[in-house]
BADO-193973 format. One line per 8 residues: number of its first residue (from 0); their letters; for each residue x, y, z of C-alpha. Coordinates in pm, 1 decimal, padded with zeros to 6 digits. Example, Ala and Ser with C-alpha at 12.3 -4.5 7.8 and 13.67 -1.06 7.14 Angstrom:
2
0	AS	01230.0:-00450.0:00780.0; 01367.0:-00106.0:00714.0
END
This chain:
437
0	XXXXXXXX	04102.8:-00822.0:-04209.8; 04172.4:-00541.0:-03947.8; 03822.2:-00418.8:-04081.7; 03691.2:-00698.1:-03926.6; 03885.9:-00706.5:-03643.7; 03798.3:-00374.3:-03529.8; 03393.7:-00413.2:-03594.4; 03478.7:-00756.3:-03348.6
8	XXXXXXXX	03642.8:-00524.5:-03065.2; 03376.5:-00227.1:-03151.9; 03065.7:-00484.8:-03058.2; 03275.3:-00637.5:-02778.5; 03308.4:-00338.2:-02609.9; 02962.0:-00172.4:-02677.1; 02802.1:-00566.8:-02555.4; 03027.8:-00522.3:-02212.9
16	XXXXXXXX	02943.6:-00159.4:-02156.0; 02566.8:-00204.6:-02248.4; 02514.5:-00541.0:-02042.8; 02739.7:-00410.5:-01745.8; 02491.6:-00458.5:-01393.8; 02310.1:-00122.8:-01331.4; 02397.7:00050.7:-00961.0; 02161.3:00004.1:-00689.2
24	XXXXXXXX	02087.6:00376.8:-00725.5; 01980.8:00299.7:-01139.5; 01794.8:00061.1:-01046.0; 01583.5:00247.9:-00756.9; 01525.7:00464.1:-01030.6; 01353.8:00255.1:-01251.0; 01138.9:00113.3:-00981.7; 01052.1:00544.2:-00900.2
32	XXXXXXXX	00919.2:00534.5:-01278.4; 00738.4:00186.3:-01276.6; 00571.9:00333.9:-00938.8; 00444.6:00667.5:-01179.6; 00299.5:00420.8:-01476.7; 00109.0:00208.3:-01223.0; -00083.8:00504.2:-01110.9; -00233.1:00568.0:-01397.9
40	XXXXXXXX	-00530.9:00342.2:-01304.0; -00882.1:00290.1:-01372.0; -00928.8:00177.6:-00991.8; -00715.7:00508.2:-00876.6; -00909.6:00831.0:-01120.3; -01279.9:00766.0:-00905.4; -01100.7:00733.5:-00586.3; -00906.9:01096.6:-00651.4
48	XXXXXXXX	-01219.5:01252.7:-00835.1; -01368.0:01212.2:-00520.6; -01089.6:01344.2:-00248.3; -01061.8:01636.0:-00532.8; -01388.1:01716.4:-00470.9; -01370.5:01650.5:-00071.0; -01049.0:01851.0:-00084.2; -01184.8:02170.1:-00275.0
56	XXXXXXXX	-01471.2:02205.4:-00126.4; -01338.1:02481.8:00104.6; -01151.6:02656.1:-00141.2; -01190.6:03040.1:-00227.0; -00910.2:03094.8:-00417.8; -00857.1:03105.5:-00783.6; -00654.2:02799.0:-00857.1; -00705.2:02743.4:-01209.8
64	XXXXXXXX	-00909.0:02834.9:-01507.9; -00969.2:02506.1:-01547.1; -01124.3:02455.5:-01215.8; -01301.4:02730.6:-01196.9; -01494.3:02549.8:-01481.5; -01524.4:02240.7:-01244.9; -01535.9:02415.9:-00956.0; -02004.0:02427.1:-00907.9
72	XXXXXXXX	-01995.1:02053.8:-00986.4; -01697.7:01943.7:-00761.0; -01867.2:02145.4:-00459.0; -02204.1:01898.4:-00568.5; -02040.6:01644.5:-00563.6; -01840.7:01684.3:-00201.1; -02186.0:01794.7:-00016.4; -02346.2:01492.6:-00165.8
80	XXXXXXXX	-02047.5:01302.2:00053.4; -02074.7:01504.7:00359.7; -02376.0:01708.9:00404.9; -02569.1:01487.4:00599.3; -02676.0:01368.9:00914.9; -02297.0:01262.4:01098.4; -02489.1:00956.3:01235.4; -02763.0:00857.1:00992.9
88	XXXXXXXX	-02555.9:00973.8:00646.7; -02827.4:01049.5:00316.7; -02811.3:00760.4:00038.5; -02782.4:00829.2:-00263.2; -03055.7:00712.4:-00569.5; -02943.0:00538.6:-00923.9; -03036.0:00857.9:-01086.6; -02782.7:01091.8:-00874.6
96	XXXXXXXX	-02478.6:00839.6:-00931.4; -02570.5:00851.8:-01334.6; -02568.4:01249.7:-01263.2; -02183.7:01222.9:-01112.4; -02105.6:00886.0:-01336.6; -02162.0:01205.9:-01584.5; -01978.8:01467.3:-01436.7; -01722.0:01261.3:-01394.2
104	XXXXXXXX	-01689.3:01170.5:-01753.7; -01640.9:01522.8:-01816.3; -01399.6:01660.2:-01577.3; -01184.3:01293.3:-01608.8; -00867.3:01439.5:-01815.3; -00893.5:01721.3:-01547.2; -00868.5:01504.7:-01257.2; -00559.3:01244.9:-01387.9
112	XXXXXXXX	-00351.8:01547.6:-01406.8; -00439.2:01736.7:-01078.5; -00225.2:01706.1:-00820.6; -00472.1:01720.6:-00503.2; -00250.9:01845.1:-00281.1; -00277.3:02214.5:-00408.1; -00594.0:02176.7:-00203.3; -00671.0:02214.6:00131.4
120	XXXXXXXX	-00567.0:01910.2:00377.2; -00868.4:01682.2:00467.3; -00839.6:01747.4:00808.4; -00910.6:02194.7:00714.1; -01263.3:02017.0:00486.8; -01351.6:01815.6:00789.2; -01310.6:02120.6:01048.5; -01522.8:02312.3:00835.6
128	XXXXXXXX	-01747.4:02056.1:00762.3; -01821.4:01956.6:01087.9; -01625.7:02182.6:01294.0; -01772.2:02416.0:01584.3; -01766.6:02825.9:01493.5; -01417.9:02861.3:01677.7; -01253.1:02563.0:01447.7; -01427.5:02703.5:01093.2
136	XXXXXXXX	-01287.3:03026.3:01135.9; -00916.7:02867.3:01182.2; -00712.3:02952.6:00920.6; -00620.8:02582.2:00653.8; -00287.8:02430.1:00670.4; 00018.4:02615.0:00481.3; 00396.8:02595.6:00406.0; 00559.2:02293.1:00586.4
144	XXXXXXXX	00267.8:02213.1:00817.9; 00088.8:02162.2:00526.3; 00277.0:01892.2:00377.1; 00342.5:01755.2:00687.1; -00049.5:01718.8:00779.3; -00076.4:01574.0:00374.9; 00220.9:01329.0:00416.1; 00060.7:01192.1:00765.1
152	XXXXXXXX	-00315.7:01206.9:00552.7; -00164.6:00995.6:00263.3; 00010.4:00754.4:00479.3; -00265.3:00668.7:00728.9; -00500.7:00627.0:00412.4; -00266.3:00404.8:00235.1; -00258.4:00129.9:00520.6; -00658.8:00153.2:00569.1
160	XXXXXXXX	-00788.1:00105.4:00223.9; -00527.7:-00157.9:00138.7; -00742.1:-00457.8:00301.5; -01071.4:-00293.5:00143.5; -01201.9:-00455.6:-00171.2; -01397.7:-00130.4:-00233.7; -01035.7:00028.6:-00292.5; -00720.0:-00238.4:-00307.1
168	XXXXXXXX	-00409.2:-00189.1:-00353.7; -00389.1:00052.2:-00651.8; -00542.4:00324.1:-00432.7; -00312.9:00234.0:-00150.5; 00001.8:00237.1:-00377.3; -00122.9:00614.1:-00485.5; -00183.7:00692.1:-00146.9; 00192.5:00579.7:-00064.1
176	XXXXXXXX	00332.0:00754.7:-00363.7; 00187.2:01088.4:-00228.8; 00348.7:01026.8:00116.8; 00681.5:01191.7:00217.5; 00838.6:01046.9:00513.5; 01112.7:01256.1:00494.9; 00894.9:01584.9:00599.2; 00748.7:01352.1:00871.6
184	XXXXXXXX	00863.9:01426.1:01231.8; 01169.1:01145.6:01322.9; 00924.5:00931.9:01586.8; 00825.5:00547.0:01640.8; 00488.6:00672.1:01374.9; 00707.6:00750.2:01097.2; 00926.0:00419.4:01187.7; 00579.5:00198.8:01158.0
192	XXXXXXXX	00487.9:00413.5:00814.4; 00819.4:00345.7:00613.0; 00806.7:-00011.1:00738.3; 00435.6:-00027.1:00585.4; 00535.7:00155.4:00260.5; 00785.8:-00060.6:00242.0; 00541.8:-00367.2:00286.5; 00353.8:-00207.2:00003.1
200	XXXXXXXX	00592.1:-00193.3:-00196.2; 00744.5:-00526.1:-00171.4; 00397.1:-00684.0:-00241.7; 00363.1:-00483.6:-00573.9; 00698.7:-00607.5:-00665.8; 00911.8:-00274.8:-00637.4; 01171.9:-00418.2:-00483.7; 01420.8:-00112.9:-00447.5
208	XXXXXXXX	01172.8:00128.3:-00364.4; 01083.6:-00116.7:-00038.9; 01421.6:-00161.1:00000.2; 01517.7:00200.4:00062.1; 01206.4:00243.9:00278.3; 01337.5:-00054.6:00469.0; 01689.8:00033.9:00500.8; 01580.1:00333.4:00636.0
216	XXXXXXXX	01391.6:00213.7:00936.4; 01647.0:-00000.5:01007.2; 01941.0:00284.4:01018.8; 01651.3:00533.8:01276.5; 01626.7:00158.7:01490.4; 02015.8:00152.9:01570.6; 01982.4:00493.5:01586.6; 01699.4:00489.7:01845.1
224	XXXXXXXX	01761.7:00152.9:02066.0; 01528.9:00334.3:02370.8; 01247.5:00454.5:02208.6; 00974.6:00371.0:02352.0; 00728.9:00155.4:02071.0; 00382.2:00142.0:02213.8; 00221.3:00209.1:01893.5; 00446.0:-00107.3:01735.6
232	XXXXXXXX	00347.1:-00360.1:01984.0; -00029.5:-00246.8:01945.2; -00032.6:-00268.6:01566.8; 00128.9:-00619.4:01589.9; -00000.6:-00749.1:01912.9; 00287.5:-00784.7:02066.4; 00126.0:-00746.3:02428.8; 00350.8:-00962.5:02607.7
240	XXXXXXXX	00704.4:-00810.4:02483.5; 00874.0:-00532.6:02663.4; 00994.0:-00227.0:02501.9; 01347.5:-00423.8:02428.9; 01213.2:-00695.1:02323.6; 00966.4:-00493.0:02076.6; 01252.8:-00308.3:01937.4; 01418.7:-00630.6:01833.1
248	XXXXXXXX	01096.7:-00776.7:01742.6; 01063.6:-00500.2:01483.5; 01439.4:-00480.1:01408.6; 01424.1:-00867.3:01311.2; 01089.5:-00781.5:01077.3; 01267.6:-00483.7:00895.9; 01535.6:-00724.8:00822.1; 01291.8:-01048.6:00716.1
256	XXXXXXXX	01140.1:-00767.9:00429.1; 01447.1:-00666.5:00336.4; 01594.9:-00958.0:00285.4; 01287.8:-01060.7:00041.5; 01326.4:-00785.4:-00095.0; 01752.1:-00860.4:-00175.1; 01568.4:-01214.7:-00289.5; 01367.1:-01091.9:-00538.6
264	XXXXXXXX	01645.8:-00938.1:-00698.9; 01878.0:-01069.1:-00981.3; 02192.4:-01013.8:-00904.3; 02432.0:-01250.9:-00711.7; 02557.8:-00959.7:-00478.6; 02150.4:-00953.6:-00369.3; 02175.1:-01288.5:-00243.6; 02448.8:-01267.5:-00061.3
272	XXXXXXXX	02287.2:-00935.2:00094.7; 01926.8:-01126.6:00164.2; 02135.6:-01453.3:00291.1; 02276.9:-01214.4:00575.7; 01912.1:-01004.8:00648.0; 01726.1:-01322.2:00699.3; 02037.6:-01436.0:00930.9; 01975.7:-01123.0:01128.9
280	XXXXXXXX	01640.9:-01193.6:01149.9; 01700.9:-01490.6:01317.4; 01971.8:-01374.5:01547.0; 01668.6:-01122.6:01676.2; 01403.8:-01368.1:01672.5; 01586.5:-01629.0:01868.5; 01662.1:-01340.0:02150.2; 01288.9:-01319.0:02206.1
288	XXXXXXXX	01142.1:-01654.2:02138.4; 00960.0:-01600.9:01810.1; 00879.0:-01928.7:01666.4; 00609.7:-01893.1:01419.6; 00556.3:-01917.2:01051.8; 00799.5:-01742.5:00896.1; 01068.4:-01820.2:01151.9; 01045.7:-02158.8:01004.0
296	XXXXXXXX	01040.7:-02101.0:00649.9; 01343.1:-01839.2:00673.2; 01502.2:-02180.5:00839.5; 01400.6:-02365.8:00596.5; 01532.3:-02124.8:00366.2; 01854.9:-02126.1:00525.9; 01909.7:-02486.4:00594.3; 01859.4:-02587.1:00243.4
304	XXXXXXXX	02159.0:-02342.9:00173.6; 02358.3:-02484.7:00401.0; 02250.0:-02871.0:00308.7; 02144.9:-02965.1:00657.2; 01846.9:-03176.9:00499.7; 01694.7:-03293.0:00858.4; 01690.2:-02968.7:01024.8; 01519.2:-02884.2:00713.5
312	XXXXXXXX	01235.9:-03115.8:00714.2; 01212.4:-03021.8:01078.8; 01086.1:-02682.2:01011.3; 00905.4:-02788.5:00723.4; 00679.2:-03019.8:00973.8; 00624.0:-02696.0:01201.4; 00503.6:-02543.8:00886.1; 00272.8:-02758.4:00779.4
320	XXXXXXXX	00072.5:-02688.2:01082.3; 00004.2:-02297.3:00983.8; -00321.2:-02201.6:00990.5; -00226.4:-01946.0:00726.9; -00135.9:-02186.6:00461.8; -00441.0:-02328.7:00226.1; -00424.0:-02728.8:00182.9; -00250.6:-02717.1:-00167.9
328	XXXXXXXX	-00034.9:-02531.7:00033.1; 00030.8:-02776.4:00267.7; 00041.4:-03018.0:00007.5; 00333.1:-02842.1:-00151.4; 00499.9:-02859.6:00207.5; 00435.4:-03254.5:00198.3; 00614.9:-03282.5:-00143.3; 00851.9:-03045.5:-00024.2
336	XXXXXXXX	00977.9:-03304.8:00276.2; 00909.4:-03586.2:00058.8; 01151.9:-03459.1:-00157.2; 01407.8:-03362.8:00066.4; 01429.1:-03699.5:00183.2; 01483.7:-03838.3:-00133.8; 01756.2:-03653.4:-00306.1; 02117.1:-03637.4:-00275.8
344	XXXXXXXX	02343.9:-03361.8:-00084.7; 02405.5:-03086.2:-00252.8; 02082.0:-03048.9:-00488.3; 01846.9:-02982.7:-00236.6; 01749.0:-02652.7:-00423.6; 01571.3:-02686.1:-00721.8; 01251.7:-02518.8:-00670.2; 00998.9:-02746.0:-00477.7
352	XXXXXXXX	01078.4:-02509.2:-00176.9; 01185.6:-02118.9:-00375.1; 01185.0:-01804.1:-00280.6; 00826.6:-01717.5:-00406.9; 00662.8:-01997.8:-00169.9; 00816.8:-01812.0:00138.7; 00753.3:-01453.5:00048.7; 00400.7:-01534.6:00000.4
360	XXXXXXXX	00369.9:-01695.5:00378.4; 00554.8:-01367.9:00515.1; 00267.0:-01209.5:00340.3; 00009.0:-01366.4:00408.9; 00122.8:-01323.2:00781.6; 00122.3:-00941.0:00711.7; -00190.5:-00943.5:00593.0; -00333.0:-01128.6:00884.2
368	XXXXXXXX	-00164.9:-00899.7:01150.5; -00288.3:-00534.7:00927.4; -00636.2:-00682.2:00921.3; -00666.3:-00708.6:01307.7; -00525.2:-00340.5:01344.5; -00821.0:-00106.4:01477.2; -00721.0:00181.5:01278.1; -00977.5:00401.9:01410.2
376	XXXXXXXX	-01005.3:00312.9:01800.4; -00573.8:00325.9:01714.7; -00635.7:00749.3:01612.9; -00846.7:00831.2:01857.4; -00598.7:00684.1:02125.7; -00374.0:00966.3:01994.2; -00630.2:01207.3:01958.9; -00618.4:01232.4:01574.6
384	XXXXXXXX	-00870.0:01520.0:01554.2; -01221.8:01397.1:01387.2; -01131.6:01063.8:01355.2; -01492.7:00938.0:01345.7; -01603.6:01188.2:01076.3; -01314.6:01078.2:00899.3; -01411.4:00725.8:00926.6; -01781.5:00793.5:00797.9
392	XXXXXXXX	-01664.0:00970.4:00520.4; -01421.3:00710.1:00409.5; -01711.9:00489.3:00421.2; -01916.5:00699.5:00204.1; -01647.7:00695.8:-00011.7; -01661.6:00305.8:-00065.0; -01999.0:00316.8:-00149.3; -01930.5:00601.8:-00373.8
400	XXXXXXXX	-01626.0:00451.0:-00568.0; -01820.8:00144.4:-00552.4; -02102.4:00300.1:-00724.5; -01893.0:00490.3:-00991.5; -01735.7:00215.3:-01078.2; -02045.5:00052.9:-01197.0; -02202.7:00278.9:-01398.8; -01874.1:00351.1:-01585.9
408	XXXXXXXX	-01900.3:-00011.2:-01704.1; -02146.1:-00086.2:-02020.4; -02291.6:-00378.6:-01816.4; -02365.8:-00128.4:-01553.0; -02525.8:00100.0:-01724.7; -02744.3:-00163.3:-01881.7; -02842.6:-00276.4:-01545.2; -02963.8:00037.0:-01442.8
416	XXXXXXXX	-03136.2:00136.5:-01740.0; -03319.2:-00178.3:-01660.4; -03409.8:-00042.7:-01297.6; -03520.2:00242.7:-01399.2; -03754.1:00105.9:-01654.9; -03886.9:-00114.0:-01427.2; -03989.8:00241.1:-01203.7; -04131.5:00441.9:-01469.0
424	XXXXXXXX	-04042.5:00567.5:-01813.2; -03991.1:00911.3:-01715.1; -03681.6:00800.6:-01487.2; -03574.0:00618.6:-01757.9; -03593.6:00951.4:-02006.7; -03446.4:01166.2:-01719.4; -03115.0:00812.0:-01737.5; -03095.9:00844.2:-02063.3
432	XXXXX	-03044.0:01203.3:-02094.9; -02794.9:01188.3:-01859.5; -02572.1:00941.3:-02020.1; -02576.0:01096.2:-02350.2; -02520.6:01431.5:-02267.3
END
């Protein structure tokens, strides 16, 4: 009997202790290792075989045996995406993407576990790509300076590629794991950089690592009431605002993510946190007259807590007027008021309107606002040195990646065996040599 009573007590315990909630700090954590699995992507490996090979291009150095044994086909590869004509840039045939699709294969294990930044900025392989005598013979990047130009590289790439369907989010996610903001200098750029990693973030469901990001920017905004947020108002065409009025437009964003972030989360102390951010948000939004789509599904949100059913169908019926929202969309809205009309006080909550519905209009309005960003007319405004090489390059590289990416599939490489017999068996000899060696 006290046998038994002490295995009872022994499983009691060990269920309490092993089902207790896990610290906001635990829990950040986990999101920092789900972040490292989700690199390890199909989408990501072509994308950094190809900055590898931008990025060591200028390299004398010994780095590595192993690279030394990569090193004559990495240099191929990086003149075939930059030695050309700046204005009219070379295409490349079938027959040289097989030849990389090839290389590739071989120097794969080699490139997941490189870190690229042991390799010269992009900004030192564009200067000496492109660069007049005077800027060749400039010594590359080192010690901080270095990881400050890398952590500014990463995090400028990260919000380009992330509308391109050549790229996606995958490759933006890497590029936004291989940012530091930290080493960043404290200004409005890295303010606009943690709120977009935290954007990032949020959309791949990593809710603490957005969080954090978030939380952040919102701490350096009370911090810095007077900056002066030129760059903020540009990115979200907010033309008509002052610089007070931007700051609180921007404060009451920080908060909006946040508090989908606290949403998305399961505990009840998140709620409560995410009830209060989206309160916030409205506080700042009604200062400056925002009244758009997601001012009226955070009331929505809020009035539904609160049981105030009419004010609730009132912002519902701005809603449905969004251009953002598709007509099933809509048609959820529709079912949404019809239901609200129709059901008692106090269970106005059970799931025709939820959390996921809203989220995905304060995303889709993200999207809408990073598409219109001019992200190269934006860098040359703050004379980002060769911004429009950049550009052409990361062009080539869609077309590249692109490219790869087909002939690494079997349907690809059917295809353009195909081609090539169509142009003469000896292509299709020199093909098939290729992809068997």
């Amino acid at each position: 009997m006290k046998k038994a009573v002490f295995l009872i007590i022994f499983f009691g315990v060990f269920i309490a202790c092993t089902s207790k909630e896990k610290t906001d700090a635990e829990l950040l954590n986990l999101d920092k290792r789900k972040l490292d699995k989700s690199l390890n992507s199909y989408k990501v490996f072509p994308y950094k075989f190809a900055k590898i090979a931008l990025r060591s291009a200028v390299v004398k150095d010994t780095i590595s045996e192993e690279y030394q044994k990569f090193k004559v086909t990495l240099d191929k590869i990086s003149k075939r995406l930059m030695s050309h004509d700046i204005e009219n840039p070379d295409k490349l045939s079938m027959l040289d993407y097989l030849r990389i699709y090839r290389d590739y294969k071989k120097m794969e294990s080699f490139i997941m576990k490189t870190d690229e930044d042991i390799f010269p900025t992009i900004r030192d392989a564009l200067q000496v790509a492109y660069g007049d005598s005077i800027a060749k013979a400039q010594p590359f990047f080192s010690g901080k300076q270095k990881k400050i130009i890398e952590s500014f590289e990463h995090s400028v790439l990260s919000a380009i590629v992330i509308l391109s369907k050549d790229f996606g989010k995958e490759v933006s996610l890497y590029e936004c794991s291989k940012t530091d903001p930290d080493i960043l200098p404290d200004t409005e750029l890295r303010a606009l950089l943690s709120f977009f990693r935290g954007f990032l973030f949020f959309e791949k469901k990593l809710y603490y690592l957005s969080e954090n990001e978030i939380s952040r920017n919102l701490t350096w905004l009370d911090v810095n009431k007077d900056v002066n947020l030129f760059h903020t108002r540009a990115m979200f065409q907010w033309g008509d605002l002052n610089n007070e009025e931007t700051h609180i437009a921007f404060h009451a964003i920080n908060h909006l993510f946040r508090g989908f972030d606290r949403l998305m989360m399961k505990r009840d102390i998140d709620e409560k946190r995410a009830i209060k951010d989206f309160e916030s948000f409205l506080k700042d939004a009604n200062k400056i007259g925002l009244n758009n789509e997601i001012t009226w599904s955070i009331e929505t949100f809020l009035y539904l807590k609160t049981d105030e059913k009419e004010k609730a169908i009132a912002s519902l019926e701005k809603l449905r007027s969004s251009v953002l929202l598709s007509s099933m969309e809509k048609e959820k809205i529709n079912e949404s008021i019809t239901y609200l009309k129709n059901r008692e006080s106090g269970k106005l909550l059970n799931g025709v309107y939820d959390k996921f519905f809203i989220s995905k209009i304060a995303t889709k309005y993200m999207f809408s606002v990073l598409s219109k960003v001019d992200w190269e007319k934006l860098f040359k405004e703050n004379d980002v040195p060769y911004t429009k090489e950049m550009f052409i390059v990361i062009d080539n590289f869609k077309e590249f990646i692109d490219k790869l990416n087909t002939y690494a599939s079997a349907d690809g490489l059917k295809e353009a065996g195909k081609d090539l017999k169509d142009k003469g068996k000896n292509l299709l000899e020199k093909a098939k040599g290729l992809i068997e060696d």
